[in-house]
DRENTORKOL-3810 file (N, C-alpha, C; in nm, 4 decimals):
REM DRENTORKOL-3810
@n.u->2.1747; n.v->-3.1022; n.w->-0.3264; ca.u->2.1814; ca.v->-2.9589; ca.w->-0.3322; c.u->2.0423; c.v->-2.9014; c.w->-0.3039
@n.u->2.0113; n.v->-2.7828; n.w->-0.1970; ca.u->1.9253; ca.v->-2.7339; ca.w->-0.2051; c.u->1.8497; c.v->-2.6590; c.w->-0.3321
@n.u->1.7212; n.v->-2.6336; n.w->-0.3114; ca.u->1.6631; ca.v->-2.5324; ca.w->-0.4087; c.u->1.6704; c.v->-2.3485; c.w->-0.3081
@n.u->1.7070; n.v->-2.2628; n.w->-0.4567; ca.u->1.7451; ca.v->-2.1384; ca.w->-0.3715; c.u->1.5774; c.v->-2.1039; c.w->-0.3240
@n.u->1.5387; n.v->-1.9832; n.w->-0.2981; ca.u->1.4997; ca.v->-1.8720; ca.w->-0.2605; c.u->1.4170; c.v->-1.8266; c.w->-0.3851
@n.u->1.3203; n.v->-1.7950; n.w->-0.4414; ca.u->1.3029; ca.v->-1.7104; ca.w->-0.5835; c.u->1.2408; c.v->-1.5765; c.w->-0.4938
@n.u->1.2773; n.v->-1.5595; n.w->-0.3727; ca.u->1.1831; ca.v->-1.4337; ca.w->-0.3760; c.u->1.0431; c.v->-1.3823; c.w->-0.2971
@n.u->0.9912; n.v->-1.2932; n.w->-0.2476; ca.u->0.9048; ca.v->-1.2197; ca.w->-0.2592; c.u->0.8066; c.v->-1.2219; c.w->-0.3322
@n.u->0.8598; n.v->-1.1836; n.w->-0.4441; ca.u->0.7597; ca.v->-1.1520; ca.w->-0.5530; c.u->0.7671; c.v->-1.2838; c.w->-0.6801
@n.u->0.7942; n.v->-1.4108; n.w->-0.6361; ca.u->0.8008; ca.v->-1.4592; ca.w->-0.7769; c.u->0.6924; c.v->-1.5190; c.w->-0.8031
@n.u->0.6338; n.v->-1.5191; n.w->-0.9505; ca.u->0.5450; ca.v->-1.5466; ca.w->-0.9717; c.u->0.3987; c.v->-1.4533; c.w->-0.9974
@n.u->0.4709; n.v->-1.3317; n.w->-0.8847; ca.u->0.3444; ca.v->-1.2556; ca.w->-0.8974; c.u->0.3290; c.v->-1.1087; c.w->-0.9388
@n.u->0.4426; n.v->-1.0561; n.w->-1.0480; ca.u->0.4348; ca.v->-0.9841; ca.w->-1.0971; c.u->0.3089; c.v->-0.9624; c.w->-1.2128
@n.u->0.2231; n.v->-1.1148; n.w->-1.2419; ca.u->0.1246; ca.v->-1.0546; ca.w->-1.3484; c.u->-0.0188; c.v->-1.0379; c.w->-1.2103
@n.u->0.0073; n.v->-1.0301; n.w->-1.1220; ca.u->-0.1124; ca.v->-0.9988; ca.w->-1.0256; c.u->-0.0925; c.v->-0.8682; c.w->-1.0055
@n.u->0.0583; n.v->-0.8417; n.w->-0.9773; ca.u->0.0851; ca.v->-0.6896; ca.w->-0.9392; c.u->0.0676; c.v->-0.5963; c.w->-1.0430
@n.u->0.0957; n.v->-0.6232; n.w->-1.1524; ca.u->0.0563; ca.v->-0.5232; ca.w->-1.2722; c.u->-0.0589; c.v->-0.4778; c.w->-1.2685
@n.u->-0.0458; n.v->-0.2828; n.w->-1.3107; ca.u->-0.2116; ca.v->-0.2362; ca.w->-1.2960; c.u->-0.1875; c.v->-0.1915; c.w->-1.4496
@n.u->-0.2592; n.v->-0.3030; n.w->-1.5163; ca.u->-0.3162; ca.v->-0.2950; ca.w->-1.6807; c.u->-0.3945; c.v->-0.1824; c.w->-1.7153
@n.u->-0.4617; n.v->-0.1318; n.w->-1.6178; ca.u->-0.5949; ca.v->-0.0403; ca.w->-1.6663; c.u->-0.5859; c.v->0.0829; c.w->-1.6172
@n.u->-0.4761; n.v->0.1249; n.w->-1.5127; ca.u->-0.3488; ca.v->0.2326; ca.w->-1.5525; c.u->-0.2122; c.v->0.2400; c.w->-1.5487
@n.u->-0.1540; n.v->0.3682; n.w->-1.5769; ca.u->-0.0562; ca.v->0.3291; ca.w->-1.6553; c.u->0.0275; c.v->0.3789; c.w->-1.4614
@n.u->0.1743; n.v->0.3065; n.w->-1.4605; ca.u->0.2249; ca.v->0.3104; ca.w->-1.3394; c.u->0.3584; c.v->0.4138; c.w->-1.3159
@n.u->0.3253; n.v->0.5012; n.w->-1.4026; ca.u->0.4351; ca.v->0.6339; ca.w->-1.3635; c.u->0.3611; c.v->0.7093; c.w->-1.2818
@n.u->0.5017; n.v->0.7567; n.w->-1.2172; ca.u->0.4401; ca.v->0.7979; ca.w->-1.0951; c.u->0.4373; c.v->0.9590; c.w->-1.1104
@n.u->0.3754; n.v->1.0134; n.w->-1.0636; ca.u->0.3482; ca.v->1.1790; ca.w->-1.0830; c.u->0.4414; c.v->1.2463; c.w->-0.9689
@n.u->0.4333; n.v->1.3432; n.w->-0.9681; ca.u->0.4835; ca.v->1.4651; ca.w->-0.8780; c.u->0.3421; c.v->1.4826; c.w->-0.7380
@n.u->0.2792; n.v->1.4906; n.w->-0.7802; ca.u->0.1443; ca.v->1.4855; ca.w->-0.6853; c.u->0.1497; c.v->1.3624; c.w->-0.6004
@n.u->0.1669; n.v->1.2817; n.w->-0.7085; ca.u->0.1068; ca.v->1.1283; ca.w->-0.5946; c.u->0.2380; c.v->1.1813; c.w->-0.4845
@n.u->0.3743; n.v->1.2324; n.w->-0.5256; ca.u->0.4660; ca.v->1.1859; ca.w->-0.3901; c.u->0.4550; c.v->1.3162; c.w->-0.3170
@n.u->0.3291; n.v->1.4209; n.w->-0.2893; ca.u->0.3514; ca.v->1.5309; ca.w->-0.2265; c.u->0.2222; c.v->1.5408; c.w->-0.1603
@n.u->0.1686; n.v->1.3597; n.w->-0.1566; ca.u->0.0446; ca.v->1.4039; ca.w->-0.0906; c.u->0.0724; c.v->1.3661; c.w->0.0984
@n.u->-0.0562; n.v->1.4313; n.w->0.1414; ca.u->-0.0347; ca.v->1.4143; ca.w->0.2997; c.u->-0.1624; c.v->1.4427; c.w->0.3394
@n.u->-0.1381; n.v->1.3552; n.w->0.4221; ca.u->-0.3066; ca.v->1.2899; ca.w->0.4873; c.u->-0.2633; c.v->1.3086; c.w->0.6921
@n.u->-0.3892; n.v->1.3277; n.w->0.6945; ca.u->-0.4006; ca.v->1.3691; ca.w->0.8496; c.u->-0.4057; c.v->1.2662; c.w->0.9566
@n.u->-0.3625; n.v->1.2725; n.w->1.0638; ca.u->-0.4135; ca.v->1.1370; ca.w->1.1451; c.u->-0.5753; c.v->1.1542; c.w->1.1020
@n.u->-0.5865; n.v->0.9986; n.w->1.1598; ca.u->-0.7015; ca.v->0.9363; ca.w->1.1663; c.u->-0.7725; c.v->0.9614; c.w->1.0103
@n.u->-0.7182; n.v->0.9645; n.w->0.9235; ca.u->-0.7845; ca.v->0.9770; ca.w->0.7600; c.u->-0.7807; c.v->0.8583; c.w->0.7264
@n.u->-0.8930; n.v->0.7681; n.w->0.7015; ca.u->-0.8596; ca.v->0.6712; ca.w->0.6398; c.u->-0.7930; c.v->0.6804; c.w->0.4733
@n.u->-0.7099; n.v->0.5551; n.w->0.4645; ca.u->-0.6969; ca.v->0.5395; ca.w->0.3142; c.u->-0.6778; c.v->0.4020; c.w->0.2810
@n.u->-0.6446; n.v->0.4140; n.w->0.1357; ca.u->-0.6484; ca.v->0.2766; ca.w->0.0802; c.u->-0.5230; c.v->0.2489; c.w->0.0300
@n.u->-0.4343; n.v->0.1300; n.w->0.0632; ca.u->-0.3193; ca.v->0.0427; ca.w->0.0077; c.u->-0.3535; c.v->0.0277; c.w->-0.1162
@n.u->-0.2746; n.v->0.0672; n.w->-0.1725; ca.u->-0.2738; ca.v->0.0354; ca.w->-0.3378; c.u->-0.1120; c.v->0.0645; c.w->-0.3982
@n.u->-0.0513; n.v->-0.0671; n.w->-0.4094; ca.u->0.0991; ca.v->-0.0974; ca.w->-0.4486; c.u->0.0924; c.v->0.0118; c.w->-0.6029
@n.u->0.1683; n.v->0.1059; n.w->-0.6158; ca.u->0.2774; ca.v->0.1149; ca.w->-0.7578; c.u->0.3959; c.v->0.1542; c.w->-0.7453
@n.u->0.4023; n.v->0.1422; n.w->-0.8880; ca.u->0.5660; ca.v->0.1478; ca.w->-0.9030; c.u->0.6450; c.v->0.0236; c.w->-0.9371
@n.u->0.7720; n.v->0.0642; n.w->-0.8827; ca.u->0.8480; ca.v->-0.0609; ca.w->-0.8995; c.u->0.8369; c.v->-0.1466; c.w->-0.7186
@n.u->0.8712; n.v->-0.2596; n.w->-0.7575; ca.u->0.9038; ca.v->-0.3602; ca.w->-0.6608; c.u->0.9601; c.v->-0.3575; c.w->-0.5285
@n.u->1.0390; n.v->-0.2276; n.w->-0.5620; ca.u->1.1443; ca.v->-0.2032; ca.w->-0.4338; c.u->1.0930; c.v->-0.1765; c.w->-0.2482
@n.u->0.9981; n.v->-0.0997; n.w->-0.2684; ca.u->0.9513; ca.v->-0.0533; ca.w->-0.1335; c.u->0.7766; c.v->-0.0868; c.w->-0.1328
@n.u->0.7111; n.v->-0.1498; n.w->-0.2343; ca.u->0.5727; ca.v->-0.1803; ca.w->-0.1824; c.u->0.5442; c.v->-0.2351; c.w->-0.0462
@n.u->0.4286; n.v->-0.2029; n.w->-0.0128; ca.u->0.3314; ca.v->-0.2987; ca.w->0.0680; c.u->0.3222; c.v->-0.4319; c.w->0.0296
@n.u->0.3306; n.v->-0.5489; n.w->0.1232; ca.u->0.3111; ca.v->-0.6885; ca.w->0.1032; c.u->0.1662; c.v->-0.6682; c.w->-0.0105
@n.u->0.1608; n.v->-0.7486; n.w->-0.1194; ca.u->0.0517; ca.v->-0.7915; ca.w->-0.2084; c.u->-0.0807; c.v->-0.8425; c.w->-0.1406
@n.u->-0.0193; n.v->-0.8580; n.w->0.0043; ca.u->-0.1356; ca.v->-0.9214; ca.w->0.0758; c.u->-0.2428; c.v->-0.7672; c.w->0.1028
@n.u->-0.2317; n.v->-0.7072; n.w->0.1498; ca.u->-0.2908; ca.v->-0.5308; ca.w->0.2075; c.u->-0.3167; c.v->-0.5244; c.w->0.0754
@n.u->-0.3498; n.v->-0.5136; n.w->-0.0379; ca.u->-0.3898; ca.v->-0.4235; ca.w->-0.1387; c.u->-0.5321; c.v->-0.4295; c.w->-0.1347
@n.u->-0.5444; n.v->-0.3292; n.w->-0.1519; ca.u->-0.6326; ca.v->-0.2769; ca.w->-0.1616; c.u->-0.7906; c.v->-0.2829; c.w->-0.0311
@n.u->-0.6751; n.v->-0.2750; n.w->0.0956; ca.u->-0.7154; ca.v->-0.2752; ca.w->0.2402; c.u->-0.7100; c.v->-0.0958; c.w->0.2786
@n.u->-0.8508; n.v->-0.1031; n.w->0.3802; ca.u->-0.9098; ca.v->0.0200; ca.w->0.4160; c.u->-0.7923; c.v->0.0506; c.w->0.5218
@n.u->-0.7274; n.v->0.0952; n.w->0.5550; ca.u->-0.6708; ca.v->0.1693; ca.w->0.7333; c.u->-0.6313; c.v->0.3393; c.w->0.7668
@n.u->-0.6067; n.v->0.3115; n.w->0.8438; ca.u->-0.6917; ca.v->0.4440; ca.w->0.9227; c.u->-0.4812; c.v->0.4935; c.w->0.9460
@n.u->-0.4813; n.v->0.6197; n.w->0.9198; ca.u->-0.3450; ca.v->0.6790; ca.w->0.9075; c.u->-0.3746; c.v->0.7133; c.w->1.0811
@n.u->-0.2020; n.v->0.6667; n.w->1.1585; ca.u->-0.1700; ca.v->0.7034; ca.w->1.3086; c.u->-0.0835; c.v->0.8132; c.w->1.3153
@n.u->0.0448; n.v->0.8384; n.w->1.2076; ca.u->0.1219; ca.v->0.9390; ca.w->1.2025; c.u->0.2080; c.v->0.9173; c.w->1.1263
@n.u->0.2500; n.v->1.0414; n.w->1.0862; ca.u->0.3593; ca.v->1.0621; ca.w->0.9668; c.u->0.5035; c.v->1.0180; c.w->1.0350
@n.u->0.6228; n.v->0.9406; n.w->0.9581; ca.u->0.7065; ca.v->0.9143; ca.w->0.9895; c.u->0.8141; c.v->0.9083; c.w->0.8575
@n.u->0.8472; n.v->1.0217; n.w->0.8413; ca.u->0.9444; ca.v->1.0813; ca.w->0.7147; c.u->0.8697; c.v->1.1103; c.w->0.5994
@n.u->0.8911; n.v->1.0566; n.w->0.4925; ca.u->0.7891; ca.v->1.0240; ca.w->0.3815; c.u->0.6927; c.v->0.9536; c.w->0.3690
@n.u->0.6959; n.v->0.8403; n.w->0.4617; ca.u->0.6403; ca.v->0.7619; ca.w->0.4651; c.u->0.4897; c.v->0.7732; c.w->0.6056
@n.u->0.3743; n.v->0.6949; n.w->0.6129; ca.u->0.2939; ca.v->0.6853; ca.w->0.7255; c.u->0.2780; c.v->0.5555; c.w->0.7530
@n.u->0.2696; n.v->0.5824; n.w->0.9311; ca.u->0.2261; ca.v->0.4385; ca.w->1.0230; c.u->0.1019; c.v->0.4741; c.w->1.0006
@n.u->0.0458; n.v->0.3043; n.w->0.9354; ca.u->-0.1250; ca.v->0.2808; ca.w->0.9352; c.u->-0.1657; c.v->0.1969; c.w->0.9773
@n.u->-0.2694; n.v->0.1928; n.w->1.0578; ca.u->-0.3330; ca.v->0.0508; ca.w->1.1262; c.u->-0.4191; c.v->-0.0100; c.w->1.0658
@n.u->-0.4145; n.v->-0.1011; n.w->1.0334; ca.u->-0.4723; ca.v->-0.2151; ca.w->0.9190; c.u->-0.5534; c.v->-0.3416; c.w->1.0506
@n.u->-0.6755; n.v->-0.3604; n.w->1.0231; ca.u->-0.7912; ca.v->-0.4491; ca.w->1.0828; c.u->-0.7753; c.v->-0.6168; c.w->0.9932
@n.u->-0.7311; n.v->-0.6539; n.w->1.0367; ca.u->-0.7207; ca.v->-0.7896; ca.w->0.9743; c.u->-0.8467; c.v->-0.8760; c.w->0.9923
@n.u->-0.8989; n.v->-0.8849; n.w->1.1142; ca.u->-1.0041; ca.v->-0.9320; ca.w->1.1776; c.u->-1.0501; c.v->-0.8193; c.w->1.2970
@n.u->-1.1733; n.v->-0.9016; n.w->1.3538; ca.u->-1.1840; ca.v->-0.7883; ca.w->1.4867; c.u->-1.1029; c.v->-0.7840; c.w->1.5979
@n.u->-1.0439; n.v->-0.9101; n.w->1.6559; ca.u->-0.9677; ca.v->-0.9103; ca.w->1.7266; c.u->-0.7840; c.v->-0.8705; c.w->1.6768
@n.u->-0.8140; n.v->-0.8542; n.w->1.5677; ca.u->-0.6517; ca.v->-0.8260; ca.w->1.5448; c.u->-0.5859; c.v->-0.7187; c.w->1.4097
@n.u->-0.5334; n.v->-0.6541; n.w->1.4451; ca.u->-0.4363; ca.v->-0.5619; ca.w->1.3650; c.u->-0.3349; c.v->-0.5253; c.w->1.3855
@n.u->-0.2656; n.v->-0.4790; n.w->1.2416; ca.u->-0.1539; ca.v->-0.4426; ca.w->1.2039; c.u->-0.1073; c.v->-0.3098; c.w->1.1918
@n.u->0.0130; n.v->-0.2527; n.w->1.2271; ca.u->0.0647; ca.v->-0.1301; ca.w->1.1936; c.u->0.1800; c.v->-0.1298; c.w->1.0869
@n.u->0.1325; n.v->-0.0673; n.w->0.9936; ca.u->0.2457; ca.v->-0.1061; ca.w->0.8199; c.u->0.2605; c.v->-0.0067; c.w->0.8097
@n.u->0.4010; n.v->0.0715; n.w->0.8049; ca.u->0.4871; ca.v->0.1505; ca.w->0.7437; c.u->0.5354; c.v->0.1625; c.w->0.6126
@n.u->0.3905; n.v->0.2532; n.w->0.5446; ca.u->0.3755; ca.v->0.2564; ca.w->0.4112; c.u->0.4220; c.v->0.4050; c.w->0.3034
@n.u->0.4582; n.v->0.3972; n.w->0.2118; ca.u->0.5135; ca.v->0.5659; ca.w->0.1519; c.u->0.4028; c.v->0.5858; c.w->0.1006
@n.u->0.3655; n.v->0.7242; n.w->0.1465; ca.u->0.2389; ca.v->0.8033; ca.w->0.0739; c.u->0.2300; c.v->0.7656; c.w->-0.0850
@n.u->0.3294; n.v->0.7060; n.w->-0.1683; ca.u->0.3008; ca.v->0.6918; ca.w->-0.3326; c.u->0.1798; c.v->0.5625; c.w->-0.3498
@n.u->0.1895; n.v->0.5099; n.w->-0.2070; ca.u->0.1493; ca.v->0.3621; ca.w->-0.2046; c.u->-0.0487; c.v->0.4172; c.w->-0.1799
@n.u->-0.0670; n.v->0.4960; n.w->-0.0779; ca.u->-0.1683; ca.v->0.5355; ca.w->-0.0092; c.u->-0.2591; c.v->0.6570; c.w->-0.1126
@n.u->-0.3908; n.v->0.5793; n.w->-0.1056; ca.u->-0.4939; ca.v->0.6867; ca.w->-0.1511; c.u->-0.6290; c.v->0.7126; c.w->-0.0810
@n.u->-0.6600; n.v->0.8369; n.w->-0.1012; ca.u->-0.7869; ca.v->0.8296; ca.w->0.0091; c.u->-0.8840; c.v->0.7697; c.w->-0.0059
@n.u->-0.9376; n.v->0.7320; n.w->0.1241; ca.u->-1.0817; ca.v->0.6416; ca.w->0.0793; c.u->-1.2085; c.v->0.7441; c.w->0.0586
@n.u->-1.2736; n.v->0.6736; n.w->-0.0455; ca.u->-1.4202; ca.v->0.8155; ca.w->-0.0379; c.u->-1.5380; c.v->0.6369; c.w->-0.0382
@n.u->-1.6093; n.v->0.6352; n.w->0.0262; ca.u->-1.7004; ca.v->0.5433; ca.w->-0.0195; c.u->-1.7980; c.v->0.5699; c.w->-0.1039
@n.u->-1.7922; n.v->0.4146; n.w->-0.1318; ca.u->-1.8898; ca.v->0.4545; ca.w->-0.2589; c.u->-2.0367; c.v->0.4662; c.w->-0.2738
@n.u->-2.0643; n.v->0.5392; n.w->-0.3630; ca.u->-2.2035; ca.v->0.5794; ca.w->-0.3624; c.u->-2.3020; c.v->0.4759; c.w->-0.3956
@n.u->-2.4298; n.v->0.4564; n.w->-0.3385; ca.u->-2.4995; ca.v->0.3433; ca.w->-0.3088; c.u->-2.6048; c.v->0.3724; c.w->-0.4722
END
């Protein structure tokens, strides 16, 4: 008999947990909107259902265009190569760099 499938996510719900805030989601976080070319930052909450792969967290990319609720973002993996991830604004926050 084979072994099934566990999943996506198994195993890595204590990586995905954000301990140091709390993960309800506001009215704001889902009414925000960002401009082309704004960068922002991947950062998974919520529940499980519609995140970004665990791999992108907390990856810089640069917003291409709005597509429902959600935005196409181009993500730099290396120099020669990137990704376009179709992410929901609850997921996306702006980048400000940080002060030196």
């Amino acid at each position: 008999m084979t072994e099934r499938s566990h999943g996506l996510f198994v195993g890595r719900t204590r990586h995905l947990s954000r301990h140091h805030k709390p993960s309800r989601l506001s009215i704001s976080s889902r009414l925000k909107s960002f401009k082309e070319g704004d960068k922002v930052v991947i950062v998974p909450k919520g529940n499980f259902k519609d995140i970004p792969h665990p791999r992108y967290r907390g990856r810089v990319a640069t917003v291409l265009e709005r597509r429902g609720n959600a935005y196409v973002v181009k993500l730099n993996v290396s120099k020669s190569t990137s990704r376009t991830l179709v992410v929901n604004q609850v997921h996306l926050e702006i980048f400000s760099k940080p002060k030196d």
